[in-house]
Wavefront OBJ file of the C-alpha trace (Angstrom):
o trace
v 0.000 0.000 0.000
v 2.898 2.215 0.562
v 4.645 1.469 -2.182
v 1.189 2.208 -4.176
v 0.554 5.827 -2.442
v 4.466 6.386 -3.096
v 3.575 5.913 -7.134
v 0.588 7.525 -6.972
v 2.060 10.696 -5.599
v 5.283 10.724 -8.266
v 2.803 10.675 -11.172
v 1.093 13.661 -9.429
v 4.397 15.743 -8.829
v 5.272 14.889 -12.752
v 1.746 15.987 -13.878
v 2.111 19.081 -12.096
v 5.821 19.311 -13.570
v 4.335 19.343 -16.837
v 1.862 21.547 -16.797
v 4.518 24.235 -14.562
v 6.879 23.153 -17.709
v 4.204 23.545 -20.438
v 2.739 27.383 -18.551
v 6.411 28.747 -18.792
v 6.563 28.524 -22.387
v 3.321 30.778 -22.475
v 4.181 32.610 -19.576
v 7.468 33.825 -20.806
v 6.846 34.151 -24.343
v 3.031 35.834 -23.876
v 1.590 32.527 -26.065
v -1.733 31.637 -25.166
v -2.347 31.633 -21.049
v -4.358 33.635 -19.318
v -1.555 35.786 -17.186
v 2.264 36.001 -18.921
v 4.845 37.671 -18.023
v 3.368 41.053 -19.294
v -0.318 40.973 -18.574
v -2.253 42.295 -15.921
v -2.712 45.263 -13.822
v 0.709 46.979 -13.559
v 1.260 48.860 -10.019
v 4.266 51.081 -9.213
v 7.613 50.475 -10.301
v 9.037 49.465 -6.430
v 5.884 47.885 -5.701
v 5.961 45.429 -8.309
v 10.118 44.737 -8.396
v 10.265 43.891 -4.493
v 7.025 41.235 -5.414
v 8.616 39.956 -8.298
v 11.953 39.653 -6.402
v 10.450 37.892 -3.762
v 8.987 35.255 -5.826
v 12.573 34.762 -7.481
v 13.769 34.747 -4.257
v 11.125 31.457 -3.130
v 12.337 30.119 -5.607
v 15.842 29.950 -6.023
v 16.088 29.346 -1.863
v 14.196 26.582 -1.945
v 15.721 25.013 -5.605
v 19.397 25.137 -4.564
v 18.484 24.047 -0.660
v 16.702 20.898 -1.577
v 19.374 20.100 -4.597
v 22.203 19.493 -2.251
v 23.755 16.368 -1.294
v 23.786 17.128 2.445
v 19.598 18.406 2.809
v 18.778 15.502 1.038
v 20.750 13.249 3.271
v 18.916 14.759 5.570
v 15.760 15.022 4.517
v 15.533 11.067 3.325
v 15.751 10.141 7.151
v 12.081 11.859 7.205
v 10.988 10.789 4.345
v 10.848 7.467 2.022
v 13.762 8.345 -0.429
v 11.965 6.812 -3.215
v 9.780 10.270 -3.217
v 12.498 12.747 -2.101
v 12.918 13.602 -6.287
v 9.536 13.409 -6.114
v 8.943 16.534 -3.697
v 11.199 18.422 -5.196
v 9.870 18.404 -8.155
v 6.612 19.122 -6.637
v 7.457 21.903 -4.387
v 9.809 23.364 -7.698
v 6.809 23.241 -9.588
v 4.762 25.144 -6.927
v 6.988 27.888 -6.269
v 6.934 28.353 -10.276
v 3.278 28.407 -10.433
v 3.333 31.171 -7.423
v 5.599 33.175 -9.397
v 3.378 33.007 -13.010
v 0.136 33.635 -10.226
v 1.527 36.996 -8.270
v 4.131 37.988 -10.727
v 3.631 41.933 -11.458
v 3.968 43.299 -14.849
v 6.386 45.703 -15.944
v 5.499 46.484 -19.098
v 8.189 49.617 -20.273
v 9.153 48.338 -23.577
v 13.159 48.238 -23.309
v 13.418 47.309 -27.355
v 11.002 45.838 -29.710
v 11.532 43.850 -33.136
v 9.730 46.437 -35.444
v 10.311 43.887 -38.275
v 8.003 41.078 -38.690
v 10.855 38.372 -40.022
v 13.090 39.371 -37.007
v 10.192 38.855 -34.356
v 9.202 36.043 -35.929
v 12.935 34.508 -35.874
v 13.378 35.700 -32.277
v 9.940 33.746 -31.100
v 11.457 30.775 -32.862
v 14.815 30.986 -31.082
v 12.328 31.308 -28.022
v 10.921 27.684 -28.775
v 14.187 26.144 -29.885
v 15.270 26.848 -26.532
v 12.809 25.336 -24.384
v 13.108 22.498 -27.081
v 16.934 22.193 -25.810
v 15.832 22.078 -22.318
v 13.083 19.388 -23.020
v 15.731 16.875 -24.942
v 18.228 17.655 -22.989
v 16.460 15.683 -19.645
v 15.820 12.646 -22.107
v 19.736 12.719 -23.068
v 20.507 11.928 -19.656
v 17.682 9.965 -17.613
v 14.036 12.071 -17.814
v 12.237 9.854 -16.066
v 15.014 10.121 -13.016
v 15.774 13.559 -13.141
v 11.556 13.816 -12.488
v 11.555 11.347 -9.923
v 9.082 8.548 -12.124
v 11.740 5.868 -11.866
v 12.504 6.056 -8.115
v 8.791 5.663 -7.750
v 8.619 2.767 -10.360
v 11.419 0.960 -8.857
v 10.214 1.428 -5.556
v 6.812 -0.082 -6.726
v 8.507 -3.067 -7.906
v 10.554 -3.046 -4.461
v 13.639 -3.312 -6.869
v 16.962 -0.998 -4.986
v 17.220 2.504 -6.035
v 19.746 3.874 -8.015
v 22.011 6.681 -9.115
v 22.045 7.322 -12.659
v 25.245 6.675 -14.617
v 27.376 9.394 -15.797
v 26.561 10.338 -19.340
v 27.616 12.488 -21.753
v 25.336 12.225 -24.644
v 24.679 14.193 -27.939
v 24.178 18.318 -26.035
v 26.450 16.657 -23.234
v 29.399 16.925 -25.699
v 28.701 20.696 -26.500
v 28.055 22.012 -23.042
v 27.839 20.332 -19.287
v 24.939 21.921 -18.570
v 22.098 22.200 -21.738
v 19.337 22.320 -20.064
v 20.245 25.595 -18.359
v 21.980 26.566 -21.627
v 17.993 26.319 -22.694
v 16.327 28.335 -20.431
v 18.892 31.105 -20.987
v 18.095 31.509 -24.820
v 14.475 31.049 -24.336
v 14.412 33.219 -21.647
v 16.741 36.265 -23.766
v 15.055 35.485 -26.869
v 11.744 38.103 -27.311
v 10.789 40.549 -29.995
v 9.378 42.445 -27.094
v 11.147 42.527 -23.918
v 10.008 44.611 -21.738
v 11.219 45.973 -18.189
v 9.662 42.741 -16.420
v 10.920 40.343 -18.900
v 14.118 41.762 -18.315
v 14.913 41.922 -15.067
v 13.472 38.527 -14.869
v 15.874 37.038 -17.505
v 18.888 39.237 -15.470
v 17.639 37.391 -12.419
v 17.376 33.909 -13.730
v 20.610 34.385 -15.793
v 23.001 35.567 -12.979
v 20.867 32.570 -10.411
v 21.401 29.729 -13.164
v 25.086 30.609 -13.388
v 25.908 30.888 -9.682
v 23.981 27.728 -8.852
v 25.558 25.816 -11.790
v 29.334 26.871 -11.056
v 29.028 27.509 -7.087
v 27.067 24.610 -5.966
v 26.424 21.698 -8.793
v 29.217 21.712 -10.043
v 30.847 20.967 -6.940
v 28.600 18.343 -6.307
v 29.087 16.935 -9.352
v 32.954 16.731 -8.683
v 32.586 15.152 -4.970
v 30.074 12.751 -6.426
v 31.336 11.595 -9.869
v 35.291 12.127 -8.812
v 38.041 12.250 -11.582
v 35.512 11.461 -14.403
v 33.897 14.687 -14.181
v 37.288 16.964 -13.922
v 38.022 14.982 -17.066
v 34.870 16.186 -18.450
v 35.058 19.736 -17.314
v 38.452 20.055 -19.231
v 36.908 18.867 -22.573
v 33.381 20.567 -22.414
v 32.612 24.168 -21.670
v 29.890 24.561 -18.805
v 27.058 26.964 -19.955
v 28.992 28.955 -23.644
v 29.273 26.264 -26.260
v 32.906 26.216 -27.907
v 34.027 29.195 -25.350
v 36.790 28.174 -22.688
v 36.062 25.042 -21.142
v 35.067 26.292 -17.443
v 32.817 29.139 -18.440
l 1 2 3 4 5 6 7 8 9 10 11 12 13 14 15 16 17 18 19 20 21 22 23 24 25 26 27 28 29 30 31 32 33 34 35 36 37 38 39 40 41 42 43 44 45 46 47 48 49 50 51 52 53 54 55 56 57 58 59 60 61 62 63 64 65 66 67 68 69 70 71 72 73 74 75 76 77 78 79 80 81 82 83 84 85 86 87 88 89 90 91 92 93 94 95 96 97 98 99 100 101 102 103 104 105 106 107 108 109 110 111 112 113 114 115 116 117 118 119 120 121 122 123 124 125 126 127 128 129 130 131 132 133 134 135 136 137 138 139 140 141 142 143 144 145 146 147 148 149 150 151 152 153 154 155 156 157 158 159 160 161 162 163 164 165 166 167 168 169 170 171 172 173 174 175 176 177 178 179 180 181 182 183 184 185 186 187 188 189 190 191 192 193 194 195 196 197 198 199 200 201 202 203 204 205 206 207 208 209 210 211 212 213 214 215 216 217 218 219 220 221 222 223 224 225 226 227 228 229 230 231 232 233 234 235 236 237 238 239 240 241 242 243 244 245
């Protein structure tokens, strides 16, 4: 029955992955939902940054708290470990959702793609950057990296774990795609407005002092020599640029 409950609740933290994953795309790039990054009722200029701070703030605490090695040491003596991916995922997704829910527009237009071909090439450098980010997870373990497997396995009362070191297809290019993603879809708007840019200043400066600061370094403690190897042959976030940057 545990085991069952333990499944149960993984599918439910990937469901609401997806649909946190699937609202971003619309929420950044003003497609389709109901409140983007842009829309709705803009309030003074301190007002909204010290909101919208705040909510970058939620999240990035509780991302790079629950990432490391030592919390979830920690936190699998509460819980069964077979969820602990699980509930991050979860809470991840939550804290994203607050942020597309409360965030306060900005909406000073810093620059704006005046020609149609150019907006219409920067919207599709938009999507071919969440497209990195979503084949990226499947070019190391998806279903891990979202916490389905540990669930699986634990259904089956099979062991967990780790995932092996890989270094597949975007692996070769840069150690990190997946962030690499989020940056160009993030950057890349016809319309970016004072919002949208302090947001992708904010996410930009967070990815790259989480990435280099903190999982990198527990990428080296965990995988040993075989990562410094790879850090010499593959930049981190700027494909074909130094090899540590």
């Amino acid at each position: 029955m545990k085991r069952s409950i333990a499944f149960f609740y993984g599918i439910l933290a990937y469901i609401v992955f997806l649909f946190a994953f699937l609202y971003a795309i619309g929420f950044v790039g003003n497609f389709i939902v109901s409140k983007s990054i842009d829309s709705g009722t803009e309030t003074n200029f301190m007002e909204a940054f010290l909101v919208n701070a705040l909510l970058l703030g939620i999240f990035a605490i509780q991302h790079s708290i629950m990432a490391r090695p030592a919390f979830k040491k920690w936190w699998t003596n509460i819980i069964n470990p077979a969820i602990e991916r699980s509930t991050f995922v979860l809470l991840s997704s939550l804290a994203l959702l607050l942020i597309y829910w409360q965030w306060q527009p900005m909406t000073s237009i810093v620059w704006k793609a005046e020609n149609q071909t150019a907006a219409m090439i920067l919207n599709g450098v938009c999507f071919l950057g969440w497209l990195v980010v979503f084949l990226s997870t499947f070019m190391i373990n998806h279903f891990d990296l979202f916490g389905l497997k540990q669930v699986f396995d634990n259904l089956r009362n099979k062991q967990l774990q780790h995932p092996k070191f890989k270094t597949n297809f975007f692996y070769k290019i840069v150690r990190h795609p997946i962030m690499l993603g989020f940056i160009i879809a993030f950057w890349a708007t016809p319309v970016m407005t004072l919002g949208h840019l302090i947001f992708s200043i904010s996410t930009t400066i967070y990815i790259y002092i989480a990435v280099k600061y903190l999982e990198e370094k527990d990428l080296q403690k965990f995988h040993g020599k075989a990562y410094e190897e790879y850090q010499k042959k593959v930049p981190m976030l700027i494909p074909f640029i130094g090899k540590r940057s």
